[in-house]
Residue, then its C-alpha position, 0 to 999 in steps of 0.5 A: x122577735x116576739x115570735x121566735x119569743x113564744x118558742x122558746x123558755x128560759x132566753x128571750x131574743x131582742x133587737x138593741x142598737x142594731x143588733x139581736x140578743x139571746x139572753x137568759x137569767x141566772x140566779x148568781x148565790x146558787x149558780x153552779x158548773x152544770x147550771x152555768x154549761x145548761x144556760x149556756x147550751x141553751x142558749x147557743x142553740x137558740x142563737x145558732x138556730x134563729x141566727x141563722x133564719x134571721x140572717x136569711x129574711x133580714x141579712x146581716x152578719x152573725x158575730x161567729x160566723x159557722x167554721x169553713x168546711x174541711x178541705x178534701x184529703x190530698x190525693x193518693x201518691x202515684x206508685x213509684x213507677x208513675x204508673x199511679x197503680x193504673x194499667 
């Protein structure tokens, strides 16, 4: 954690009962939208890419696992002779 640390301003990561953490500090009197959607951006990207190379040297599972690949598209109508367009 104290590596990944040394990359990264404004989040720290840590371990805490067993699991790992991004976080960062807002000041709550002056916070606004885009304050709010840049810390959050932040530290999303953080997360998405660390979480993913801790997960890989130490295993484990990430809360919001990456969404499953869209299936192919169906495949094309046969003509309506049956021929499906071939000769």
């Amino acid at each position: 954690m104290n590596e990944i640390n040394t990359q990264i301003a404004f989040a720290r990561v840590f371990w805490v009962r067993d699991q790992v953490l991004v976080e960062t500090e807002l000041l709550g009197l002056t916070l606004d939208r885009e304050e709010l959607d840049r810390a959050l951006g932040s530290v999303s990207r953080i997360a998405q890419h660390y979480g993913e190379e801790l997960q890989k040297t130490y295993g484990g599972r990430k809360t919001f696992e990456d969404p499953a690949p869209e299936p192919p598209p169906p495949p094309a109508p046969l003509h309506s002779d049956g021929t499906g367009l071939y000769l």
